[in-house]
Biopython code that builds the backbone (N, CA, C, O; Angstrom):
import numpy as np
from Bio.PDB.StructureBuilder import StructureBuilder

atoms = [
    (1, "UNK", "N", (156.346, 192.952, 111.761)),
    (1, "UNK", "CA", (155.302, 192.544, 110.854)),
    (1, "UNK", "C", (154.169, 191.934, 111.671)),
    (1, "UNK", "O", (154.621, 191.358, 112.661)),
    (2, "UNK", "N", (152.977, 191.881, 111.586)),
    (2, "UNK", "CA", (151.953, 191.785, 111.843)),
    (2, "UNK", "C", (150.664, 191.300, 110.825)),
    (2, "UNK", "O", (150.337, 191.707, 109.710)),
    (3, "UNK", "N", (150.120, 190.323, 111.651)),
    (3, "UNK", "CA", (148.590, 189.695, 110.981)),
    (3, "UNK", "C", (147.742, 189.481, 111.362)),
    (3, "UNK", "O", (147.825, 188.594, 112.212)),
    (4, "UNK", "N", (146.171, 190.089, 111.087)),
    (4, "UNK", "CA", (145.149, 190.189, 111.656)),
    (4, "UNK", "C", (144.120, 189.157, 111.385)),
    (4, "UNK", "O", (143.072, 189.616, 110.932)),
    (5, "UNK", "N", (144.170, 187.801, 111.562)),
    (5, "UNK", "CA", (143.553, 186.832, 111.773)),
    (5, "UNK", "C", (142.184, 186.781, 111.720)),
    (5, "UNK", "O", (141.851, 186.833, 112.904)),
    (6, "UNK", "N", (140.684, 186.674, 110.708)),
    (6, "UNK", "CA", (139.580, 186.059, 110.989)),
    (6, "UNK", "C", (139.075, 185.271, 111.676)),
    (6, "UNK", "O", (139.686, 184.203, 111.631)),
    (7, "UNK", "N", (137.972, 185.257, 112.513)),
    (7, "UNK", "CA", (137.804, 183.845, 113.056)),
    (7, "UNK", "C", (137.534, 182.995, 111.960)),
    (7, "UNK", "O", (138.321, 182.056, 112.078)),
    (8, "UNK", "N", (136.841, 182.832, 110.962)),
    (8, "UNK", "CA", (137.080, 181.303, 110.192)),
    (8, "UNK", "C", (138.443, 181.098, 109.445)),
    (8, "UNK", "O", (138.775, 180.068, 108.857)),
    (9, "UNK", "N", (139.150, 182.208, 109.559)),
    (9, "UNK", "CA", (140.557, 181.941, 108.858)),
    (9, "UNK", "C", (141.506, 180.805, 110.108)),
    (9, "UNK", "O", (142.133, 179.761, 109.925)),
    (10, "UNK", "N", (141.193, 181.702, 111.484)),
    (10, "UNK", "CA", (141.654, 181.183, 112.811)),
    (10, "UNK", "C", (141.062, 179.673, 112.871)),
    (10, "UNK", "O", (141.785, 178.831, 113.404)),
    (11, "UNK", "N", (139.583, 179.199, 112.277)),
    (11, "UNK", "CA", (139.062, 177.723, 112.516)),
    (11, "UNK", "C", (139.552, 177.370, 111.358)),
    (11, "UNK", "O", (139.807, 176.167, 111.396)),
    (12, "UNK", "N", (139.799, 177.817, 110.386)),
    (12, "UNK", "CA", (140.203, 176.728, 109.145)),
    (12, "UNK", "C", (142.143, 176.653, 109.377)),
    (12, "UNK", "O", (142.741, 175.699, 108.879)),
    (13, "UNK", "N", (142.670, 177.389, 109.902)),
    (13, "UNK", "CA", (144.002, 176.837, 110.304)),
    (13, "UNK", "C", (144.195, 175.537, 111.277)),
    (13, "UNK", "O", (144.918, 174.542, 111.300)),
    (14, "UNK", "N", (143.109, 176.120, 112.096)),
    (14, "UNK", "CA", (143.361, 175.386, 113.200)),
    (14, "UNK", "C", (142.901, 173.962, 113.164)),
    (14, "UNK", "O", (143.361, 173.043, 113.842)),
    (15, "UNK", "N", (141.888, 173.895, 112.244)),
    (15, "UNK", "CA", (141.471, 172.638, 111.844)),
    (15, "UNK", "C", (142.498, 171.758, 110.892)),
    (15, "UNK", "O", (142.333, 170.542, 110.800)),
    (16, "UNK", "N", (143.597, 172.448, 110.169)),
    (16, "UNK", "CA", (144.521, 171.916, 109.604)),
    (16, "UNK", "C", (145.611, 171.207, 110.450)),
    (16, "UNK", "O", (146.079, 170.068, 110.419)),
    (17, "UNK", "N", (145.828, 172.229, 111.166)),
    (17, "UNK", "CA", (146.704, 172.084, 111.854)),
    (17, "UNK", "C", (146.876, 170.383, 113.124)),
    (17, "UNK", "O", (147.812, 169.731, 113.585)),
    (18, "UNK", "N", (145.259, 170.338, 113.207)),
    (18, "UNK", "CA", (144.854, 169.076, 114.316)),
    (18, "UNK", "C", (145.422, 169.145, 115.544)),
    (18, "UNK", "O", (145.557, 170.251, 116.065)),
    (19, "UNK", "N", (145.788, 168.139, 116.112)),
    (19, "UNK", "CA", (146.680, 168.144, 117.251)),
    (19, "UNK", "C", (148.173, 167.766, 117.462)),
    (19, "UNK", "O", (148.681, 167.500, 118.551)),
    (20, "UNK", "N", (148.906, 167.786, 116.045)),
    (20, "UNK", "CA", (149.954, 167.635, 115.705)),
    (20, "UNK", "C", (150.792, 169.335, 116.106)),
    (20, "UNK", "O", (150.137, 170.375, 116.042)),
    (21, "UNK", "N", (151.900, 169.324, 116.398)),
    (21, "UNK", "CA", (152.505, 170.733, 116.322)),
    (21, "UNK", "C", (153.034, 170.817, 114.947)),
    (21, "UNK", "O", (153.341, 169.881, 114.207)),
    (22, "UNK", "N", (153.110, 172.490, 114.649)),
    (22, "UNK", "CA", (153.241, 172.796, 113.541)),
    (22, "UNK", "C", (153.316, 174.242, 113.302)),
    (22, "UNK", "O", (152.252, 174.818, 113.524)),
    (23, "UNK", "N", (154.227, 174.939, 112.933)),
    (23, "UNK", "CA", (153.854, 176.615, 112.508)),
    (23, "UNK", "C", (153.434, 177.072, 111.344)),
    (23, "UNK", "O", (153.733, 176.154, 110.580)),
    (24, "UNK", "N", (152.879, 177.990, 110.649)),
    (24, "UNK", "CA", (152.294, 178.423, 109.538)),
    (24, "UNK", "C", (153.366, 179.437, 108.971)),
    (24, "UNK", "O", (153.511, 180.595, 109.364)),
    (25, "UNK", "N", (154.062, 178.831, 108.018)),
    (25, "UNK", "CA", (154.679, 180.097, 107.330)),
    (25, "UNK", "C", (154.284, 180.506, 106.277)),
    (25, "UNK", "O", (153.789, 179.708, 105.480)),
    (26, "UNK", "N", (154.375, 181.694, 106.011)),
    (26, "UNK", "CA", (154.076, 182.624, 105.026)),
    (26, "UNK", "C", (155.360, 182.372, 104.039)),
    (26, "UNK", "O", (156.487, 182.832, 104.222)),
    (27, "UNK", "N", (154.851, 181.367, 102.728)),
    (27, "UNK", "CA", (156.039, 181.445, 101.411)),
    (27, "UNK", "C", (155.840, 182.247, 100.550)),
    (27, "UNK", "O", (154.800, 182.532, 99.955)),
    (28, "UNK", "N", (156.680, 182.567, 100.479)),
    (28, "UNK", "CA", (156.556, 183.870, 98.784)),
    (28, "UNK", "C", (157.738, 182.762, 97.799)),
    (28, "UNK", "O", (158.967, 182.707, 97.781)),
    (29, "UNK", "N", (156.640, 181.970, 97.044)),
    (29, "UNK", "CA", (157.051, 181.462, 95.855)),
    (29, "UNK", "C", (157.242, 182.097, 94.792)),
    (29, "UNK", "O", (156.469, 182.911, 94.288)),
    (30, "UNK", "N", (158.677, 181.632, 94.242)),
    (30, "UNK", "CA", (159.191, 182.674, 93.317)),
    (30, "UNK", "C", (159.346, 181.351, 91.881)),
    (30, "UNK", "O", (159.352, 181.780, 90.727)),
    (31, "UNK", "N", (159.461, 179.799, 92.135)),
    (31, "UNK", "CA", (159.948, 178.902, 91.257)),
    (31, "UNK", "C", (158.530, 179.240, 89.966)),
    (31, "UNK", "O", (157.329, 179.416, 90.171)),
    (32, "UNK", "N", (159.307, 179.225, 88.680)),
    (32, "UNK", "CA", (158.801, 179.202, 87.853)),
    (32, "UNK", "C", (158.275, 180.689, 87.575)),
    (32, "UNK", "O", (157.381, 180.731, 86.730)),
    (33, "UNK", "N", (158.685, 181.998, 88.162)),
    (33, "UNK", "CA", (157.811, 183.085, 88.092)),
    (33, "UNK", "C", (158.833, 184.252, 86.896)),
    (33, "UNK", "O", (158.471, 185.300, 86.362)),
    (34, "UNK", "N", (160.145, 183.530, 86.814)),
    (34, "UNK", "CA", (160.779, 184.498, 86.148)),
    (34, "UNK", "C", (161.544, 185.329, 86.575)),
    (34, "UNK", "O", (162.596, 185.553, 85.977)),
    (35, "UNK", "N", (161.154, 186.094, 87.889)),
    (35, "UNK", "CA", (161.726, 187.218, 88.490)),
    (35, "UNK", "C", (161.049, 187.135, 89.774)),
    (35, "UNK", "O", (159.868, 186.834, 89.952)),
    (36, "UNK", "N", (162.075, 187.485, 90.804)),
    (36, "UNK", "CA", (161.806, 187.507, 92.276)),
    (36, "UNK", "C", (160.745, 188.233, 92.693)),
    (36, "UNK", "O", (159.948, 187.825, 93.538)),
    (37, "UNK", "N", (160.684, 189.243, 92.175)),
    (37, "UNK", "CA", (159.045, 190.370, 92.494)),
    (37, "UNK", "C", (158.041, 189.726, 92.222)),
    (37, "UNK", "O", (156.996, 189.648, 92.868)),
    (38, "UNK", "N", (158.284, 189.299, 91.377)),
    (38, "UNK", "CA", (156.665, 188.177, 90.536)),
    (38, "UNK", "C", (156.181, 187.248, 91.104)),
    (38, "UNK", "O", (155.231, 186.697, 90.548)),
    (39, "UNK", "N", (156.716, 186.667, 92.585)),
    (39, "UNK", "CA", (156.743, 185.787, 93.237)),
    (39, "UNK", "C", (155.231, 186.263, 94.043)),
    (39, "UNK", "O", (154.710, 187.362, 94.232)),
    (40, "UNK", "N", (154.776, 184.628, 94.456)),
    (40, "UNK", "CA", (153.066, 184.670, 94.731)),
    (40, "UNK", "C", (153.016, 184.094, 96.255)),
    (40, "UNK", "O", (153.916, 183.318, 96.578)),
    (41, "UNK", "N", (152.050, 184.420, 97.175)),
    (41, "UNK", "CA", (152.054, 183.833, 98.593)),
    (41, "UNK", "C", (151.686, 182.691, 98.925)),
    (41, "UNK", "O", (150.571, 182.498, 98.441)),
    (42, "UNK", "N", (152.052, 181.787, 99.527)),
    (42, "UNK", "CA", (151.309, 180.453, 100.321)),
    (42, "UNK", "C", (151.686, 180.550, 101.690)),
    (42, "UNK", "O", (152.471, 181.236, 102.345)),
    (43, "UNK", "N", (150.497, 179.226, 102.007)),
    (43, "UNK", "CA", (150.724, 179.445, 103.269)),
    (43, "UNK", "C", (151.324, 177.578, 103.726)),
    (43, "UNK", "O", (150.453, 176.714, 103.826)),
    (44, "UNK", "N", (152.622, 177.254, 103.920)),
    (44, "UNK", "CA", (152.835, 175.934, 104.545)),
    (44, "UNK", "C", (152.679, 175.433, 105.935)),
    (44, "UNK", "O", (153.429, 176.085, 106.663)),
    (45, "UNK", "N", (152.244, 174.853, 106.366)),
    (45, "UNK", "CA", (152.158, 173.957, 107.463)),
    (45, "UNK", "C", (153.576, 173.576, 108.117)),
    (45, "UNK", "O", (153.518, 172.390, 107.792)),
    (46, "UNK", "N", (154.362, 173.639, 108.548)),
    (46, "UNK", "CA", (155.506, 173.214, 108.638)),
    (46, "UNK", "C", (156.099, 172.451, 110.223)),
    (46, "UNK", "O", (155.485, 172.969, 111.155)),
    (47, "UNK", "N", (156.731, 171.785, 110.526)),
    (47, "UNK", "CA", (157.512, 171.182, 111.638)),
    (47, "UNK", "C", (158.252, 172.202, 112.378)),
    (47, "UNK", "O", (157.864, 172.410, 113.528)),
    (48, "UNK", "N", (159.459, 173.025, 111.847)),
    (48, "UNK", "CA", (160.119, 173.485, 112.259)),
    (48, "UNK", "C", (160.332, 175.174, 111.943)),
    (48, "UNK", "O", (159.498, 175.878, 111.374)),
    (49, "UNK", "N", (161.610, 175.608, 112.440)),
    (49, "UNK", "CA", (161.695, 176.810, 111.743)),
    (49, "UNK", "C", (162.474, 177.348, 111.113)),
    (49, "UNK", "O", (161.536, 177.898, 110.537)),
    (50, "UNK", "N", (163.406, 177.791, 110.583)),
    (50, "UNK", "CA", (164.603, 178.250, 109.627)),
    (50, "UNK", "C", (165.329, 179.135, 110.234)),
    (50, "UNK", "O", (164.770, 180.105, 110.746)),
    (51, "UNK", "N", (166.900, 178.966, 110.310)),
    (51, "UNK", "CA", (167.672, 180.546, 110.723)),
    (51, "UNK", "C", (167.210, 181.598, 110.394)),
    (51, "UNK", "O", (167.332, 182.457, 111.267)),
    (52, "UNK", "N", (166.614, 181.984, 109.302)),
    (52, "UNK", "CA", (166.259, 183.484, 108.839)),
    (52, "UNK", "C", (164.788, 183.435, 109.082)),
    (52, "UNK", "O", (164.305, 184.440, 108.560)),
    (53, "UNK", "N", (163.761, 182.629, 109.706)),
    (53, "UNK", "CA", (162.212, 182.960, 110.043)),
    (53, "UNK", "C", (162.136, 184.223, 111.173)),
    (53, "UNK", "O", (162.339, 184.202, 112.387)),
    (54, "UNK", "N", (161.862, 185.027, 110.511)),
    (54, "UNK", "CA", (161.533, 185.900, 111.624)),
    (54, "UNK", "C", (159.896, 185.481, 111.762)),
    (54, "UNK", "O", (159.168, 185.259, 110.794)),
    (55, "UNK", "N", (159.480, 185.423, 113.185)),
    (55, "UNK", "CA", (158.276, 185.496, 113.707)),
    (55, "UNK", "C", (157.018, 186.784, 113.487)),
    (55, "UNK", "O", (157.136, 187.944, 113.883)),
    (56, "UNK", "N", (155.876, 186.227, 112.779)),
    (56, "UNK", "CA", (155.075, 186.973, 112.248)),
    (56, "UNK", "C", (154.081, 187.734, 113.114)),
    (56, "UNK", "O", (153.104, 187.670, 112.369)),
    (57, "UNK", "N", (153.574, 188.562, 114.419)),
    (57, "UNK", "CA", (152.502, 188.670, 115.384)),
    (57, "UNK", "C", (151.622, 188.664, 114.897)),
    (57, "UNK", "O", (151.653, 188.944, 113.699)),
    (58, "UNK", "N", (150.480, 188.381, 115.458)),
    (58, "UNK", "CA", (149.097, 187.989, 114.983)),
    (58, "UNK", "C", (148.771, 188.092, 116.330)),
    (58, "UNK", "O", (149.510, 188.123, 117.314)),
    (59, "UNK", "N", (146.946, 188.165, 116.190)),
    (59, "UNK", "CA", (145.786, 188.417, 117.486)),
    (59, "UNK", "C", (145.838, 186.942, 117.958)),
    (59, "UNK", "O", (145.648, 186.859, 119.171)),
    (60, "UNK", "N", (146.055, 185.682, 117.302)),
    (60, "UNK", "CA", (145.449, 184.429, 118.016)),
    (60, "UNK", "C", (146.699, 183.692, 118.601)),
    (60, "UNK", "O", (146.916, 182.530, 118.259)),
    (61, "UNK", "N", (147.053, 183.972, 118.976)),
    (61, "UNK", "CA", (148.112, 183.529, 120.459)),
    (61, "UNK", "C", (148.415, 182.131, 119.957)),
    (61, "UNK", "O", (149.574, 181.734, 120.079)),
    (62, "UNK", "N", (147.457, 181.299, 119.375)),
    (62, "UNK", "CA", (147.624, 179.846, 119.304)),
    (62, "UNK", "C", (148.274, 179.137, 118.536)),
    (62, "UNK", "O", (148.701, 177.990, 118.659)),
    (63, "UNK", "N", (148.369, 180.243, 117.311)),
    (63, "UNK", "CA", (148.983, 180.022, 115.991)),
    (63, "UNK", "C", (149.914, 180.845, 115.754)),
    (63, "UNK", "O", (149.925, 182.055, 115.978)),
    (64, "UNK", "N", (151.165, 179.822, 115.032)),
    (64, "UNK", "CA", (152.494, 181.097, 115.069)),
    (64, "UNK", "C", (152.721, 180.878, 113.896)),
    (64, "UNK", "O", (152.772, 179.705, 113.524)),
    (65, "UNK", "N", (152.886, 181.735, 113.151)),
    (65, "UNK", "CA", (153.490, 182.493, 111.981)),
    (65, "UNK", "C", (154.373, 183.089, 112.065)),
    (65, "UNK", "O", (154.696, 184.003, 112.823)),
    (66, "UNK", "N", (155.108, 182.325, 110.816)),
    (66, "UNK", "CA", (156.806, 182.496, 110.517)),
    (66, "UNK", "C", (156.799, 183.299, 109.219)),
    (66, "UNK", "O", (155.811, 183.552, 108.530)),
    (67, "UNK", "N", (158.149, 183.682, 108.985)),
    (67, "UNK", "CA", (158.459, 184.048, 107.339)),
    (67, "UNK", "C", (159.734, 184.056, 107.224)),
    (67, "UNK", "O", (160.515, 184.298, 108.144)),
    (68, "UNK", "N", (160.129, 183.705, 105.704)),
    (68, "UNK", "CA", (161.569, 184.065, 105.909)),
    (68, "UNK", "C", (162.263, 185.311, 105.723)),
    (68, "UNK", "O", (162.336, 185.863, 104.624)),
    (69, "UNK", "N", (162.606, 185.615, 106.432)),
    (69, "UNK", "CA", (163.367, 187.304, 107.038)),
    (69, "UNK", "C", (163.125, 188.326, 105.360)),
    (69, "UNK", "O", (162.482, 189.298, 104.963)),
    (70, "UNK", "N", (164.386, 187.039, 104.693)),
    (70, "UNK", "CA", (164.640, 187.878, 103.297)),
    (70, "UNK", "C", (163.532, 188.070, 102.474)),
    (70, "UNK", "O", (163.725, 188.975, 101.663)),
    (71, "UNK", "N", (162.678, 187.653, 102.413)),
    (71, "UNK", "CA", (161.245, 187.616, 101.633)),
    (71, "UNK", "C", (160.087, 188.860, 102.150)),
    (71, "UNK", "O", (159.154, 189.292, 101.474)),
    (72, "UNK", "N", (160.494, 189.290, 103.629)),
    (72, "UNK", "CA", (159.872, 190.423, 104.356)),
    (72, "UNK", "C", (159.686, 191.236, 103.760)),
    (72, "UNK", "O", (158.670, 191.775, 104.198)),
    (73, "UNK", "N", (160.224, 191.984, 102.553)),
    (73, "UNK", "CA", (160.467, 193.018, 101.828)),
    (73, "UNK", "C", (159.437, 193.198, 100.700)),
    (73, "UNK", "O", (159.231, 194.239, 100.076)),
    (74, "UNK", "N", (158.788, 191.941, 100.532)),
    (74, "UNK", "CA", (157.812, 191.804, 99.711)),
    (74, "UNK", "C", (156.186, 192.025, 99.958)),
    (74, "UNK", "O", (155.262, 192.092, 99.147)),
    (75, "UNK", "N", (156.208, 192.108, 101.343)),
    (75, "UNK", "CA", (154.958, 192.281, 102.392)),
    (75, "UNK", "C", (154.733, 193.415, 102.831)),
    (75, "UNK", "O", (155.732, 193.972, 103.284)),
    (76, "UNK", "N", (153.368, 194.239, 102.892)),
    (76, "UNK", "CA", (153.221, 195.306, 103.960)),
    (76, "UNK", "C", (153.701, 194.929, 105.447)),
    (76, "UNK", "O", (153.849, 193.824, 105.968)),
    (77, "UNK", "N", (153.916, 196.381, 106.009)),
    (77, "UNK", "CA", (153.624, 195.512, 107.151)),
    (77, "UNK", "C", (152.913, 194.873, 107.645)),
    (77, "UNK", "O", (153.202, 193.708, 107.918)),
    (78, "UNK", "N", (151.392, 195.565, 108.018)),
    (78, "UNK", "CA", (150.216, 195.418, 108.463)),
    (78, "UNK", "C", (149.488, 193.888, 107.560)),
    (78, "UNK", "O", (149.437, 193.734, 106.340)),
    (79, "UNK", "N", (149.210, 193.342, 108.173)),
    (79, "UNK", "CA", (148.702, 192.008, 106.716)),
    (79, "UNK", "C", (147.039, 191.476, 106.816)),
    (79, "UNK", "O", (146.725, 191.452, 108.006)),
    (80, "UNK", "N", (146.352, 191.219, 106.282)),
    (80, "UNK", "CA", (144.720, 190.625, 106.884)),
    (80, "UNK", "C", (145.016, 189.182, 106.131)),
    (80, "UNK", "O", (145.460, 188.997, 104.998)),
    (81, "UNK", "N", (144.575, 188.101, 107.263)),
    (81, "UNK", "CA", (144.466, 186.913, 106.997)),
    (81, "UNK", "C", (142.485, 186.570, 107.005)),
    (81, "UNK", "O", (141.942, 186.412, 108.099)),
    (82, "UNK", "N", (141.723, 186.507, 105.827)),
    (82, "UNK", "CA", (140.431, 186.057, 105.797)),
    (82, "UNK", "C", (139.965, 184.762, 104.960)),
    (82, "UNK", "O", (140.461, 184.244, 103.960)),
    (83, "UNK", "N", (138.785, 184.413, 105.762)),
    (83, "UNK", "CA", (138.098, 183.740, 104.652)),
    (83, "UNK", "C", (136.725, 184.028, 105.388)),
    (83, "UNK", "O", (136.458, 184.804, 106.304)),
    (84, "UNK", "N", (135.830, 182.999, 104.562)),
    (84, "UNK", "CA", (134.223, 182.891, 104.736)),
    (84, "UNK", "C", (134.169, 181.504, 105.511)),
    (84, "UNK", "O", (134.981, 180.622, 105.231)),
    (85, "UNK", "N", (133.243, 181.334, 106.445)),
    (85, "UNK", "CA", (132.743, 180.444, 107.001)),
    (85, "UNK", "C", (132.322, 178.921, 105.871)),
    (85, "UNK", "O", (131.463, 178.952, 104.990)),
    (86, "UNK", "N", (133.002, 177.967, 106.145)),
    (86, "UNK", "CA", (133.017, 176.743, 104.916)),
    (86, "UNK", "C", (134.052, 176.934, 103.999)),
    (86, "UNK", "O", (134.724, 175.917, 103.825)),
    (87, "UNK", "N", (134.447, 178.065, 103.260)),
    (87, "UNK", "CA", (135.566, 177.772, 102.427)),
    (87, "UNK", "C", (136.393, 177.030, 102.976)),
    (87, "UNK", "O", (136.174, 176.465, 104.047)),
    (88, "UNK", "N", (137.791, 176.902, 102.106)),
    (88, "UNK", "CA", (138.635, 175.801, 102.205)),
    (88, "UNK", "C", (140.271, 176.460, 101.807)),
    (88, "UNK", "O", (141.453, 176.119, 101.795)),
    (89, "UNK", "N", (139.338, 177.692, 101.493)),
    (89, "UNK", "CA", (140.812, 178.869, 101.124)),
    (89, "UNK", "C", (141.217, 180.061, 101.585)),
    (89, "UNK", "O", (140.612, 179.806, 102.627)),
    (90, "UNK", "N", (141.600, 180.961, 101.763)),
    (90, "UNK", "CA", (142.443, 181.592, 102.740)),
    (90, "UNK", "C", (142.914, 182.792, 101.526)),
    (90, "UNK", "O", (143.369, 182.539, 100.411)),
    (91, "UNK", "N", (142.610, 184.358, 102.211)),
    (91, "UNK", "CA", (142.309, 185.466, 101.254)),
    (91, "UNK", "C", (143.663, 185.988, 102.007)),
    (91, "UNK", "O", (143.960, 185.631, 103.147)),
    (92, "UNK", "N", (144.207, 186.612, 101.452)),
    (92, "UNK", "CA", (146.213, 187.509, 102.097)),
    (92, "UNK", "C", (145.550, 188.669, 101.594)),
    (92, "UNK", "O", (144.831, 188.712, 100.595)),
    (93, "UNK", "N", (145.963, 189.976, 102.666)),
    (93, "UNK", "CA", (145.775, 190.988, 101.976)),
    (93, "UNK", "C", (146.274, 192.048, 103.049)),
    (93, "UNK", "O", (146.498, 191.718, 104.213)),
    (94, "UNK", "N", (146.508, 193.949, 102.358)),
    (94, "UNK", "CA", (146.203, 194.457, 103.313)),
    (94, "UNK", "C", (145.827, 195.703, 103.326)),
    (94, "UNK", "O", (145.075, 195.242, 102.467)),
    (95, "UNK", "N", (145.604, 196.697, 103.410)),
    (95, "UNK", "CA", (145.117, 197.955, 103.410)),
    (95, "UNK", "C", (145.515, 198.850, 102.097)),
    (95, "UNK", "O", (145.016, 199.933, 101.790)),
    (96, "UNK", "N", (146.273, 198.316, 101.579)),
    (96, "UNK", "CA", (147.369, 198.615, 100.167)),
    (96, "UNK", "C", (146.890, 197.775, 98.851)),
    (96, "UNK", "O", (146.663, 198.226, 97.728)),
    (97, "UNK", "N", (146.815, 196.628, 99.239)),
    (97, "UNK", "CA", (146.568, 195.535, 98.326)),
    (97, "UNK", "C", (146.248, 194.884, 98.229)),
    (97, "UNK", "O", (145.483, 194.842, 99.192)),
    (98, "UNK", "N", (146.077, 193.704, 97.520)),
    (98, "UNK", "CA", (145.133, 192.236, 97.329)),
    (98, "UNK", "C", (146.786, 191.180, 97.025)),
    (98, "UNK", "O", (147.577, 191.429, 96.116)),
    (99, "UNK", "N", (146.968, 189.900, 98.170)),
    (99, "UNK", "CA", (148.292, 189.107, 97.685)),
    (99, "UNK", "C", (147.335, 187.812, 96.806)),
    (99, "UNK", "O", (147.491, 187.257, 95.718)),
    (100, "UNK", "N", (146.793, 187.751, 97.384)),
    (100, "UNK", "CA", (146.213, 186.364, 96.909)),
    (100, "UNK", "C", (144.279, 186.082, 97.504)),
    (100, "UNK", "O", (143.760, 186.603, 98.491)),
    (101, "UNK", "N", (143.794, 185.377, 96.773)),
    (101, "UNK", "CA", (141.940, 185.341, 97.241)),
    (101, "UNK", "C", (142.297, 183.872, 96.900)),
    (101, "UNK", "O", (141.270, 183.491, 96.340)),
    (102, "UNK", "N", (143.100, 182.895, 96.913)),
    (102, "UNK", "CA", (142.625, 181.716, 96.990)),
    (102, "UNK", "C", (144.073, 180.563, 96.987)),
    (102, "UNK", "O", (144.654, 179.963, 96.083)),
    (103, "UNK", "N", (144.287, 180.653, 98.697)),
    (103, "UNK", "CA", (145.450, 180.502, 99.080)),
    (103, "UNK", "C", (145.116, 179.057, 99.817)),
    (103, "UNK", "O", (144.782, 178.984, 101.000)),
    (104, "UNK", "N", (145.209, 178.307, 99.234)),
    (104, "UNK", "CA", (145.115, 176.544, 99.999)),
    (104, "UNK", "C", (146.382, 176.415, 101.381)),
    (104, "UNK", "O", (147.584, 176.639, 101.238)),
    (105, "UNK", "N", (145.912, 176.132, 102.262)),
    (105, "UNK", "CA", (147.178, 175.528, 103.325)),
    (105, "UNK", "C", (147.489, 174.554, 102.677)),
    (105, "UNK", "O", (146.732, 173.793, 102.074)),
    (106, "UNK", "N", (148.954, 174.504, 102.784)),
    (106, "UNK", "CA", (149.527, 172.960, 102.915)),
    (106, "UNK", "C", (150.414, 172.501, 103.641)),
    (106, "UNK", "O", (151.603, 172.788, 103.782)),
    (107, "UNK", "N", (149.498, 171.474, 104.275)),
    (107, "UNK", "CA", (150.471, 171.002, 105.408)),
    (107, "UNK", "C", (151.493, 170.265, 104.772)),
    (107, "UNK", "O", (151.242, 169.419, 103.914)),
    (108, "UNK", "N", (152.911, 170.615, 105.243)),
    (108, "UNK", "CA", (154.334, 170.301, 104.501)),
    (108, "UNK", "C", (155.400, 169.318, 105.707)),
    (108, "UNK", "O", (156.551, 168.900, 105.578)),
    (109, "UNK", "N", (154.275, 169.193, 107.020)),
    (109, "UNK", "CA", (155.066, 168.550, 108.178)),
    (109, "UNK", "C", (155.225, 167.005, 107.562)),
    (109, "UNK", "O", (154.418, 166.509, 106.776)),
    (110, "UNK", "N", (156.210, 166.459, 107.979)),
    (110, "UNK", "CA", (157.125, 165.451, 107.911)),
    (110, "UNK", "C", (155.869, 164.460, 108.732)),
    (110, "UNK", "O", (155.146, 164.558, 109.724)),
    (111, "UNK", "N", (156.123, 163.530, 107.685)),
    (111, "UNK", "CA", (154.729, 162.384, 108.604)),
    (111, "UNK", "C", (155.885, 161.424, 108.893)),
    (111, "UNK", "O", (156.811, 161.088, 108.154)),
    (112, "UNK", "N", (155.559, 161.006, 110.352)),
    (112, "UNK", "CA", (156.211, 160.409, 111.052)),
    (112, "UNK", "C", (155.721, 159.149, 110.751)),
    (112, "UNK", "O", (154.501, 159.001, 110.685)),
    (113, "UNK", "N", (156.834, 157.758, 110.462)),
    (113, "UNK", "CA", (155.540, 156.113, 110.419)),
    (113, "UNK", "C", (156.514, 155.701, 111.308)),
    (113, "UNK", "O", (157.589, 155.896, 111.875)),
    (114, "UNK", "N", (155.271, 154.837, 111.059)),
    (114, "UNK", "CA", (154.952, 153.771, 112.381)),
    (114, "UNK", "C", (155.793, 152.786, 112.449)),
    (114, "UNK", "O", (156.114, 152.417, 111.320)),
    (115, "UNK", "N", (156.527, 151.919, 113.686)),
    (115, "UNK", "CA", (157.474, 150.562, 113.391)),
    (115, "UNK", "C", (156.752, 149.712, 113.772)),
    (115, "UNK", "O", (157.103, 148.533, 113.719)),
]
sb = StructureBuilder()
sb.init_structure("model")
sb.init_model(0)
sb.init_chain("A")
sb.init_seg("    ")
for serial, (resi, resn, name, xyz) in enumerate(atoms, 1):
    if name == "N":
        sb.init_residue(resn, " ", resi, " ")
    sb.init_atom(name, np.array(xyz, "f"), 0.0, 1.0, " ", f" {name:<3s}", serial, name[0])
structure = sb.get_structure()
């Protein structure tokens, strides 16, 4: 599987992301949808990675994208990650279809406090 990264998609991750580590997985939310197909994309911020994340390739080396294995089935292969310069949201898509035009990151990493 594979994702072809924008540059303002590439600055608005990366600006999420800060200088904290963190990978971007691709969720296919299914809670509340009724049925597993019906399930919609996000994108989480996350700490770590899961036994079943298979690793997503993408052009920007800097940013790694995960998914979970079993959810693969729901995705083209080929994927386009866009937005516009200033938005704040994040377009999924790919040569086949439209997943989502208004996909918020959320960072889901574990905030560490202070003693």
């Amino acid at each position: 599987m594979k994702i072809k990264v924008n540059k303002a998609a590439e600055e608005l991750l990366k600006k999420k992301l800060g200088d904290k580590p963190g990978v971007i997985r691709l969720f296919y939310d299914t809670e509340g949808c009724g049925c597993v197909v019906s399930g919609v994309p996000a994108f989480h911020i996350v700490s770590n990675t899961e036994v079943l994340d298979i690793t997503i390739e993408s052009n920007v080396p800097e940013l790694t994208f995960i998914l979970d294995g079993s959810k693969a089935v729901f995705f083209e292969e080929e994927l386009i990650l866009s937005t516009d310069p200033g938005d704040r949201s994040l377009r999924l898509s790919s040569n086949g279809q439209h997943y989502g035009m208004y996909l918020f990151p959320k960072d889901t990493r574990i905030q560490e406090t202070q003693d």
